[in-house]
C-alpha positions as CSV (number, residue, x, y, z in Angstrom):
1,X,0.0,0.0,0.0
2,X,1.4,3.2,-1.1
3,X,0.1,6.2,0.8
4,X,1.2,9.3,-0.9
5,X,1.1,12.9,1.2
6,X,1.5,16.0,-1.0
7,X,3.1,19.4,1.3
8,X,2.9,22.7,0.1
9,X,5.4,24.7,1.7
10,X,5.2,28.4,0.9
11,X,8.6,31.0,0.9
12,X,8.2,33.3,3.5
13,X,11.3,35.0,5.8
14,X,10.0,34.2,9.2
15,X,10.2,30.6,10.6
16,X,8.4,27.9,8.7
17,X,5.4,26.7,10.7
18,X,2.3,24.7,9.3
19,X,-1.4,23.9,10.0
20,X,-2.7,21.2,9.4
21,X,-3.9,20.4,5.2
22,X,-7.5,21.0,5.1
23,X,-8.0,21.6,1.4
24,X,-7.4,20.4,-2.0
25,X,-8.0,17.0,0.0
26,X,-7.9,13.7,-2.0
27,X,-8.4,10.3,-1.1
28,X,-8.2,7.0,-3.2
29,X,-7.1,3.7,-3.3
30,X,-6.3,1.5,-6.7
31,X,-7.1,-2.4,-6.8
32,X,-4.1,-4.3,-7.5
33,X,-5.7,-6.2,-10.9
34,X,-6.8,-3.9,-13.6
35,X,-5.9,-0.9,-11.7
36,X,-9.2,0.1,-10.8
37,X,-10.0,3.0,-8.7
38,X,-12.0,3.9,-5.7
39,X,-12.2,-0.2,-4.9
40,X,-12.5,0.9,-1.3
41,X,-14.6,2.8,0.8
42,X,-13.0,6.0,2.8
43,X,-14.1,8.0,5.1
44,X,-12.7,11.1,6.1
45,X,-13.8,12.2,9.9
46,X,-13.0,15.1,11.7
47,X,-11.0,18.0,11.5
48,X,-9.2,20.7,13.4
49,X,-10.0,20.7,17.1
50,X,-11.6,17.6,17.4
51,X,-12.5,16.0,20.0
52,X,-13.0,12.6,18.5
53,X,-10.4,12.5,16.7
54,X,-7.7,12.8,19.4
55,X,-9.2,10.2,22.0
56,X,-9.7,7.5,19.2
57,X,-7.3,5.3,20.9
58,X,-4.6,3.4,18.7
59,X,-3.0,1.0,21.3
60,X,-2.2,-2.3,19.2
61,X,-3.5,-5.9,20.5
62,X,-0.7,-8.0,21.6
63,X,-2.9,-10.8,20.8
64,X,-2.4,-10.5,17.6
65,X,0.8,-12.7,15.9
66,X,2.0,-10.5,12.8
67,X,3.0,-6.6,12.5
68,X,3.4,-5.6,9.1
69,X,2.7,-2.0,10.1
70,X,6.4,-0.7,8.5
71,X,6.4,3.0,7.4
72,X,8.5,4.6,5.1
73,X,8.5,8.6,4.5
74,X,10.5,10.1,1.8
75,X,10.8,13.9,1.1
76,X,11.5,15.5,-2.3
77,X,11.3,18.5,-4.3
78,X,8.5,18.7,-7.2
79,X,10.2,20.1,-10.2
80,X,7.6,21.6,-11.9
81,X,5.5,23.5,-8.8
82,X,9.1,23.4,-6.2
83,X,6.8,22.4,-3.7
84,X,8.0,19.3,-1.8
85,X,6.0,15.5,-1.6
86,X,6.3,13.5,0.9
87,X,5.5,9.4,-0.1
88,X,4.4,7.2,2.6
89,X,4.7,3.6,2.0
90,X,2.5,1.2,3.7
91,X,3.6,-2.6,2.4
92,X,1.3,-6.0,3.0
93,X,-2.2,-5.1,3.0
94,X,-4.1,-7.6,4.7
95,X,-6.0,-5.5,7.4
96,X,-10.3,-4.9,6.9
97,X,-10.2,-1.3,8.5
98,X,-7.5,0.7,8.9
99,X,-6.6,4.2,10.3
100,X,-4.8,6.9,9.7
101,X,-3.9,9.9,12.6
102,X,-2.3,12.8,11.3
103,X,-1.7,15.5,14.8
104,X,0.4,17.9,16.0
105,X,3.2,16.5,18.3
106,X,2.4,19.3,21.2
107,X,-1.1,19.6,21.0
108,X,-2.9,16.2,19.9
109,X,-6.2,17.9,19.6
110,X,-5.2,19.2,16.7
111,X,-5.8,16.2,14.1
112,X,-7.1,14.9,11.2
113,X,-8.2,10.9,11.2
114,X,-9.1,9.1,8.0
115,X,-10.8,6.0,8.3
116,X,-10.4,3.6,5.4
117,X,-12.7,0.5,5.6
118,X,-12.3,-2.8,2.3
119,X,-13.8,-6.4,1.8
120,X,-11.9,-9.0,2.8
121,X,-11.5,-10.4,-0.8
122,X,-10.0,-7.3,-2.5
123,X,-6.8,-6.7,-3.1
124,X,-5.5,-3.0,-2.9
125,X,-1.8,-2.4,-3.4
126,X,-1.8,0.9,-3.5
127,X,-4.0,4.2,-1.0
128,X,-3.2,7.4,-2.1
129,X,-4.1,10.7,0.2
130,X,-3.0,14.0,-0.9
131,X,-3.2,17.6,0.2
132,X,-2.0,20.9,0.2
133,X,-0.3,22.6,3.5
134,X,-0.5,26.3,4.5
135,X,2.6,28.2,6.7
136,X,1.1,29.9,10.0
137,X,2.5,33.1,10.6
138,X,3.8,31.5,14.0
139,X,7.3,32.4,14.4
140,X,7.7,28.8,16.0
141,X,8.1,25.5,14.3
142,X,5.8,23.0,14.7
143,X,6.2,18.9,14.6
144,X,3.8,16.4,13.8
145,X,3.3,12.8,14.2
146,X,1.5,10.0,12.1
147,X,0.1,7.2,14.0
148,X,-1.2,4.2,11.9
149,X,-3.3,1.5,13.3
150,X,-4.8,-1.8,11.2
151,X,-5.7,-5.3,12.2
152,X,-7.5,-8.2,11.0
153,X,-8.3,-11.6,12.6
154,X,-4.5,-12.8,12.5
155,X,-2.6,-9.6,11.8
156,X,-2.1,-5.7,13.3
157,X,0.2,-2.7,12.8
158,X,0.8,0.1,15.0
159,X,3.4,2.8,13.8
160,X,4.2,5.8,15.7
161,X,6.1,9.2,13.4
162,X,7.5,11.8,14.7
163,X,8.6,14.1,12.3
164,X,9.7,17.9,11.2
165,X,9.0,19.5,7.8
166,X,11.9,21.7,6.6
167,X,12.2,24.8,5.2
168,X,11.9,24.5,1.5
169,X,14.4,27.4,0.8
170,X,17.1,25.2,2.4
171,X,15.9,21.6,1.2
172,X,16.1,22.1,-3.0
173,X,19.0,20.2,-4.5
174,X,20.5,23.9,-5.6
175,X,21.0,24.2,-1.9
176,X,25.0,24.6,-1.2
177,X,25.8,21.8,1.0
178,X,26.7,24.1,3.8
179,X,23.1,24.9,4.3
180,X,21.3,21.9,3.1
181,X,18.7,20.8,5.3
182,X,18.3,17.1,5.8
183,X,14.9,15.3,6.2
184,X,14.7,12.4,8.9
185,X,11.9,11.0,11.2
186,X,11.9,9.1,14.5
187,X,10.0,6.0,15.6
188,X,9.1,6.0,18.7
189,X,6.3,3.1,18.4
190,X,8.9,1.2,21.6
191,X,9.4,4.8,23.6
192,X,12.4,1.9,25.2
193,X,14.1,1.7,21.7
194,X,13.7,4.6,19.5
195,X,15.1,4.5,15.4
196,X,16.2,7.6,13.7
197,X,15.2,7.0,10.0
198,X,17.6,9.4,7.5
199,X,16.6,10.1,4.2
200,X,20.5,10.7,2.4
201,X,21.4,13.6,0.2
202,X,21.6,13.0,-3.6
203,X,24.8,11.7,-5.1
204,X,25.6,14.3,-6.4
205,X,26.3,16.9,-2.8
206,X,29.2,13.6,-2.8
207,X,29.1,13.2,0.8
208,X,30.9,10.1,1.9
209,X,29.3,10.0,5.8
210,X,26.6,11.4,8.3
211,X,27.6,12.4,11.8
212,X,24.6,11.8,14.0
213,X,24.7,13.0,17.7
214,X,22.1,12.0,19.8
215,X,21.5,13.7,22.8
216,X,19.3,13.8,26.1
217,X,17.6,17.8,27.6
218,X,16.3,17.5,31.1
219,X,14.3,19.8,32.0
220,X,15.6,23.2,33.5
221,X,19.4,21.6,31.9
222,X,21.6,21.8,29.2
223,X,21.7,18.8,26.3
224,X,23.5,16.2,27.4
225,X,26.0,13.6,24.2
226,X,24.8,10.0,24.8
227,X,26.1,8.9,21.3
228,X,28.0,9.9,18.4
229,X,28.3,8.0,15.3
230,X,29.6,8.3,11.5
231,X,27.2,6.2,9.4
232,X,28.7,6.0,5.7
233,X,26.9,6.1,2.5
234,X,26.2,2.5,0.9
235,X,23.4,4.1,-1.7
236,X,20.8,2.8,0.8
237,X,17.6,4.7,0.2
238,X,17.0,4.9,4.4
239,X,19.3,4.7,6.6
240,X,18.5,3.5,9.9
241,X,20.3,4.9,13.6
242,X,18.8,2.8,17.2
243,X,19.3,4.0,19.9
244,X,18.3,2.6,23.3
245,X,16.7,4.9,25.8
246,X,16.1,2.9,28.8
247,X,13.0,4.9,29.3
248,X,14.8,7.6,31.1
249,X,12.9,10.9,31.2
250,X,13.9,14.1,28.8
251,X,13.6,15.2,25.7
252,X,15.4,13.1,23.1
253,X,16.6,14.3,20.0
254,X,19.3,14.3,17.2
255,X,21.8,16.3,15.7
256,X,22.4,15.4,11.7
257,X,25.6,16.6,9.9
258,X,27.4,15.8,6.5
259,X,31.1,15.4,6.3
260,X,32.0,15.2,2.8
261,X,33.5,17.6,-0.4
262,X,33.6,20.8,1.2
263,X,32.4,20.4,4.1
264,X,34.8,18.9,7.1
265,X,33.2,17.1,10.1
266,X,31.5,19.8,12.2
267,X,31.6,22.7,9.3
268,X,28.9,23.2,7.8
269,X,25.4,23.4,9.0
270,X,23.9,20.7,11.3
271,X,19.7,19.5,11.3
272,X,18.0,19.1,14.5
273,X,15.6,16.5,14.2
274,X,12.1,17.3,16.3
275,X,12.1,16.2,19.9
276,X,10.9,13.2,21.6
277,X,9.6,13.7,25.5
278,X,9.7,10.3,27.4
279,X,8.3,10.0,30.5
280,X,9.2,7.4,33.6
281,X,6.5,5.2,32.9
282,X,4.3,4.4,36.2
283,X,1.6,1.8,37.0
284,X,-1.5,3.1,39.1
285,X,-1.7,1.1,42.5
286,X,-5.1,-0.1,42.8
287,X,-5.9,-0.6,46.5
288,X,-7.5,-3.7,47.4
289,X,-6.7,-7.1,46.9
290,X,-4.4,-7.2,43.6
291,X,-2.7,-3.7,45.4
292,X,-1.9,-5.6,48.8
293,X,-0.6,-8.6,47.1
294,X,1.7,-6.0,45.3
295,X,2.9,-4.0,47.9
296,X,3.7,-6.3,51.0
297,X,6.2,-8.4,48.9
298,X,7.6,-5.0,47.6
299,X,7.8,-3.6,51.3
300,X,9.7,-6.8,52.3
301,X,11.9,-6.8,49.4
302,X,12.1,-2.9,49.9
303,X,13.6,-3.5,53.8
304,X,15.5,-6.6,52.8
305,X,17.5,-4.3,50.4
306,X,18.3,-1.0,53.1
307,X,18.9,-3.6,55.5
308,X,22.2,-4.9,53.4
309,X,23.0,-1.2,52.4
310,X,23.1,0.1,56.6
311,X,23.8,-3.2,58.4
312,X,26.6,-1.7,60.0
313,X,25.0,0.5,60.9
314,X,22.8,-0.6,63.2
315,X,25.9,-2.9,65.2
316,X,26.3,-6.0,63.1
317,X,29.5,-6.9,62.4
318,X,30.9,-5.5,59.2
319,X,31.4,-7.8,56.8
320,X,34.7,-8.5,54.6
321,X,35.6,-6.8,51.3
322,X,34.1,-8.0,48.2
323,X,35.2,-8.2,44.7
324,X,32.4,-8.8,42.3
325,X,34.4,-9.7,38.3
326,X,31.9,-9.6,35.5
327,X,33.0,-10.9,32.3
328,X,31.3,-12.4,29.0
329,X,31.2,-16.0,28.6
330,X,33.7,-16.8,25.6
331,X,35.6,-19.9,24.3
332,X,36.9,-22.1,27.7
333,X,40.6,-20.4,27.9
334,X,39.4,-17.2,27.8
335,X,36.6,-18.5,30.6
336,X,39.8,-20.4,32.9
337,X,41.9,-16.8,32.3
338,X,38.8,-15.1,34.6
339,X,38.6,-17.8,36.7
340,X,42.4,-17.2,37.5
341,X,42.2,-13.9,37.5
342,X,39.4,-14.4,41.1
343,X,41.6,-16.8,42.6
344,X,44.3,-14.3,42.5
345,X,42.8,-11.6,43.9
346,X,41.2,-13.8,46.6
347,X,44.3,-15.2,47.2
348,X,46.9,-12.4,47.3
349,X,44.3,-9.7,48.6
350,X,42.5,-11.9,51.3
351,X,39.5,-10.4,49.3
352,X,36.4,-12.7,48.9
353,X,36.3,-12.8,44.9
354,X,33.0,-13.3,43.1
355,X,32.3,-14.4,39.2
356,X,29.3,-13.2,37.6
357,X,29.3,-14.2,33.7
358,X,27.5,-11.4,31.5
359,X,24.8,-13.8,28.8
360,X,21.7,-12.5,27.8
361,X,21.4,-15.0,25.1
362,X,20.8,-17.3,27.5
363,X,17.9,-17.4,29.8
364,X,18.8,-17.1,33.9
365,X,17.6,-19.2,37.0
366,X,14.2,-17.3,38.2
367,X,16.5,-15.9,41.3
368,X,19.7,-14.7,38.8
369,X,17.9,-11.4,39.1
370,X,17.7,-11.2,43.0
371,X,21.3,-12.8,43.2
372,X,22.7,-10.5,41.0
373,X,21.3,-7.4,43.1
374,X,22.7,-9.0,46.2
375,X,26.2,-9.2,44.9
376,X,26.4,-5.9,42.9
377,X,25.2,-4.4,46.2
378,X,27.5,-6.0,48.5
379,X,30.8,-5.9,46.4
380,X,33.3,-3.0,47.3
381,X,35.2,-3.9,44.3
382,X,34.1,-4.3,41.0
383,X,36.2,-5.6,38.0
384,X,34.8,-5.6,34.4
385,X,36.5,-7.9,32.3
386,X,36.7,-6.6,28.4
387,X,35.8,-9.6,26.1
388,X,38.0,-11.1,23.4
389,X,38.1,-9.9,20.0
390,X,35.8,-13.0,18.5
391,X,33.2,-11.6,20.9
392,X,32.9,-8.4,18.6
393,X,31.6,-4.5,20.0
394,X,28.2,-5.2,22.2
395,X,27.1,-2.1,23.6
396,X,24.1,-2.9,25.3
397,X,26.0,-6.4,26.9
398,X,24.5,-5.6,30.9
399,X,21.1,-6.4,31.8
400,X,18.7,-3.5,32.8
401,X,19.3,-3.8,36.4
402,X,23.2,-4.5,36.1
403,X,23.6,-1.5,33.8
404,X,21.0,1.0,36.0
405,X,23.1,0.3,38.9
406,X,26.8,0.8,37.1
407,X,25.2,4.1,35.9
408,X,23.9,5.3,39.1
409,X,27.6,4.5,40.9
410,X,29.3,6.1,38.2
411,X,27.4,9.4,38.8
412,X,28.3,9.3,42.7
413,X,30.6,11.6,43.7
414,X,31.7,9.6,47.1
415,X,30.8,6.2,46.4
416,X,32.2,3.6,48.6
417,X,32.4,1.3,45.4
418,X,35.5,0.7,43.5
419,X,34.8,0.3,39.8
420,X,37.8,-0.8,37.7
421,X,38.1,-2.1,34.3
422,X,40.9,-5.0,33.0
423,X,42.0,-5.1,29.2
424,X,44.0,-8.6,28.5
425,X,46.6,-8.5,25.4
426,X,44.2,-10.5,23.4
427,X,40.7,-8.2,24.4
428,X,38.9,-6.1,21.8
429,X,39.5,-3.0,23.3
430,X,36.2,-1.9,23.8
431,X,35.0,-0.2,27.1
432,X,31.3,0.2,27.5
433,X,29.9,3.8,27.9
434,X,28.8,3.4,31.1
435,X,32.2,2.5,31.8
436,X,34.1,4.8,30.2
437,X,35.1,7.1,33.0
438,X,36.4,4.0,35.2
439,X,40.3,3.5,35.7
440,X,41.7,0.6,33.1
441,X,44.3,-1.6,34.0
442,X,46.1,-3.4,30.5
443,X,47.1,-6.6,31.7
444,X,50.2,-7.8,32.7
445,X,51.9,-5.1,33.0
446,X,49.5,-3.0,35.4
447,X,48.8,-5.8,37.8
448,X,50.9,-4.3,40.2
449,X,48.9,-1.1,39.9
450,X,45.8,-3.4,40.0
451,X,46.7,-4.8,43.5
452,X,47.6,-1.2,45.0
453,X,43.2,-0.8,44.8
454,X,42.8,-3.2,47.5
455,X,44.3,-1.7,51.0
456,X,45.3,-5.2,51.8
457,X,48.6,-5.3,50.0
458,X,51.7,-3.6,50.7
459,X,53.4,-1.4,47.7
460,X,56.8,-4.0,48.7
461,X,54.8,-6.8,48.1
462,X,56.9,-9.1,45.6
463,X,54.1,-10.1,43.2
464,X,56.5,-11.2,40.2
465,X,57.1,-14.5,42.1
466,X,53.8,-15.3,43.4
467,X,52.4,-18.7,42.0
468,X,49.3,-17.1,41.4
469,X,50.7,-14.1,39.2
470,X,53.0,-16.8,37.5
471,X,49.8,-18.9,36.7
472,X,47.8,-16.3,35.1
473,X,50.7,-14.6,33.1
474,X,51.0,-17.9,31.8
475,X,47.5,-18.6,30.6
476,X,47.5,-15.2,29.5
477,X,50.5,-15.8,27.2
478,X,48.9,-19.1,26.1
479,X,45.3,-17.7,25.0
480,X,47.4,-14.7,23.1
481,X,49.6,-17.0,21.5
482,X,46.5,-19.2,20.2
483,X,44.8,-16.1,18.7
484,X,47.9,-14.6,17.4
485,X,47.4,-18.5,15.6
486,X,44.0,-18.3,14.8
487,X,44.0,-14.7,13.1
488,X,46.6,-16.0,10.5
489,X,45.5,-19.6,9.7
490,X,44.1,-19.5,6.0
491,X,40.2,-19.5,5.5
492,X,38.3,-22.0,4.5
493,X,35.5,-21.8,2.6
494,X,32.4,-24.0,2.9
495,X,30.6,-25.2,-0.3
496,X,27.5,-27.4,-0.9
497,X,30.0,-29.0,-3.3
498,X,30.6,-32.9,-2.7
499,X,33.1,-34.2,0.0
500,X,36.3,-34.7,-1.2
501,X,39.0,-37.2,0.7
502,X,40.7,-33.5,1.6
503,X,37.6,-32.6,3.5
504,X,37.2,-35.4,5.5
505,X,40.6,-35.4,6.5
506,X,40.4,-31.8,7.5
């Protein structure tokens, strides 16, 4: 289904800001055999200010096995009128009754909603809706967000847009690069993982990459860089950006550049894509039965956890240093390296040493959530452990809880909690984000600075002839020497050819 959306953008010298299209309307659909017209019955309902329209709710049901509700918006220039076209794409029509929301991002009452309504035996492959825009004399922008929601006895879609329209004086193709606007949208259908969707320059502006910064406004503060990334130009027609937010509250947003002929990274003019408000999402407590069942075990759990935080403090004894090592489960030296690595520390330190492998491929014990709390909690050391090279970048490698309560250390100014990071010769060099401001010790030759964290060993300690140093420097120097082994043996490459006596001896 091809849903086509026809902008008129008007010159003017004052801000761009548009109302809603609310004439020169047009509405049809085509059947896919014989190209017939008008096959389907439309309805167009409401208009500005409605009341209807806004609180026509478009929540999808998760009963429902398929979503082919994919959007795709493209922006370009007409040639003959200059006025720019936006196409929205709409594939796999197999819904009875669709709709279509078309609202202003800051004030929702201010929508159109089409209803569009076919029999289950026709085929449509195309819907076409068109209309013509007017600028406000506002001097503030405006965005605007397309919500589409379809379903049928097996199937559903529910998209949410967010989008900007730019200024037309700075989106034609005679636009110098330095100014060139660039036309993006957000999906925010999963407000927990939001995708920036970038519509590239023509070929012929030869730009070579897009820097995209993404960053987070609280309110009353400054933007604040989560991310920054070069995505390079492979002739896609769309090119996609993810980012996870977590849900954490504050307006989210990008910041498009182009680096290419003439124009260096940070040089030229950047686009501000519209921006997103997420809210902490909260659960009304109903009091009665199902709201005492919920809170008791929440009270408990509630006491259970301040009660490990402040047990010396009310007069029990104070229990021993901890040292919590998270790692990612790889290939068994790597695994037996880590497990070394504990004994040593438990060993040389008199510190109690705890593993706590990093898989969320795998699914945990019911309790691996509670244990993990308990031990993340109690640990006054913790050592991340940077995964080999085979392992690849993973940025997003912690569980939700694991990575909320590395984040919130990290931001503690006096936290009793020592968080260190350990880079072997044969790691892939990556440090997480949330770890990035954390000391890193590159293995062997910082162990020595690696011990002076713990206030159990003296700086004269003589750890070069300690069996537990000699152990690990050795499996250390075995794993590197078995990738230095692997990264140069030839490749070979699998066929569907018949076995040959080679193959079965290899």
């Amino acid at each position: 289904m091809l849903l086509t959306l026809f902008l008129n953008l008007l010159m003017t010298e004052i801000t761009y800001s548009y109302q809603l299209c609310d004439y020169e309307e047009n509405l049809f659909c085509n059947k896919t055999q014989l190209n017939v017209s008008n096959y389907c019955s439309i309805k167009s309902t409401t208009t500005i200010r409605s009341r209807d329209c806004s609180q026509v709710g478009f929540a999808s049901n998760e009963n429902l096995k398929y979503n082919f509700g994919q959007i795709s918006l493209h922006l370009k220039t007409d040639n003959i009128t200059s006025q720019l076209v936006m196409n929205l794409t709409l594939p796999d029509v197999k819904w009875k009754r669709a709709y279509l929301r078309l609202s202003e991002y800051v004030d929702p009452s201010i929508c159109k909603l089409f209803t569009v309504g076919k029999s289950e035996k026709l085929s449509i492959n195309e819907l076409y809706y068109s209309c013509s825009w007017r600028t406000n004399t506002d001097k503030d922008s405006r965005s605007y967000v397309i919500e589409f929601k379809a379903e049928s006895s097996l199937y559903y879609a529910h998209r949410k847009i967010l989008f900007d329209i730019p200024d037309s004086e700075y989106f034609a193709d005679t636009t110098p690069l330095s100014k060139r606007q660039i036309f993006s949208y957000i999906d925010f259908t999963n407000a927990h993982k939001i995708v920036l969707k970038l519509q590239p320059l023509p070929k012929s502006y030869k730009v070579h990459h897009y820097k995209v910064e993404v960053i987070r406004e609280r309110a009353g503060g400054s933007g604040h860089i989560l991310d920054v990334r070069l995505l390079p130009t492979n002739g896609q027609h769309v090119m996609d950006f993810e980012q996870m937010t977590y849900n954490e509250e504050g307006y989210h947003y990008f910041a498009i550049s182009v680096i290419g002929e003439g124009c260096e990274e940070d040089k030229c003019a950047k686009t501000i894509t519209a921006k997103l408000f997420i809210g902490r999402k909260g659960t009304p407590l109903v009091i009665g039965i199902v709201g005492a069942s919920f809170l008791i075990p929440f009270v408990l759990f509630s006491f259970y956890m301040w009660n490990c935080r402040h047990r010396t403090e009310i007069g029990l004894p104070e229990t021993v240093d901890k040292a919590l090592v998270l790692f990612k489960p790889s290939f068994e030296k790597h695994n037996e390296v880590v497990s070394i690595l504990a004994k040593a520390v438990k060993y040389i330190t008199g510190v109690e040493a705890m593993l706590d492998p990093l898989n969320t491929t795998v699914a945990k014990q019911d309790n691996s959530e509670k244990w993990c709390s308990d031990n993340l909690i109690r640990a006054t050391h913790i050592v991340y452990v940077i995964p080999p090279m085979n392992e690849g970048n993973s940025e997003y490698e912690f569980d939700y809880m694991t990575y909320s309560f590395l984040k919130e250390e990290m931001k503690r100014n006096n936290s009793s909690k020592k968080i260190v990071v350990v880079d072997f010769p044969y790691s892939n060099k990556h440090v997480p984000l949330v770890l990035s401001g954390c000391q890193k010790f590159v293995f062997m030759d910082d162990f020595a600075k690696f011990l002076g964290i713990f206030k159990f060993v003296l700086s004269s300690f003589d750890y070069e002839n300690n069996i537990n140093f000699l152990e690990l420097s050795s499996k250390v120097k075995q794993v590197q020497n078995e990738m230095d082994i692997c990264s140069k043996a030839p490749k070979i490459l699998v066929t569907g050819e018949e076995e040959t006596e080679i193959d079965v001896l290899l």
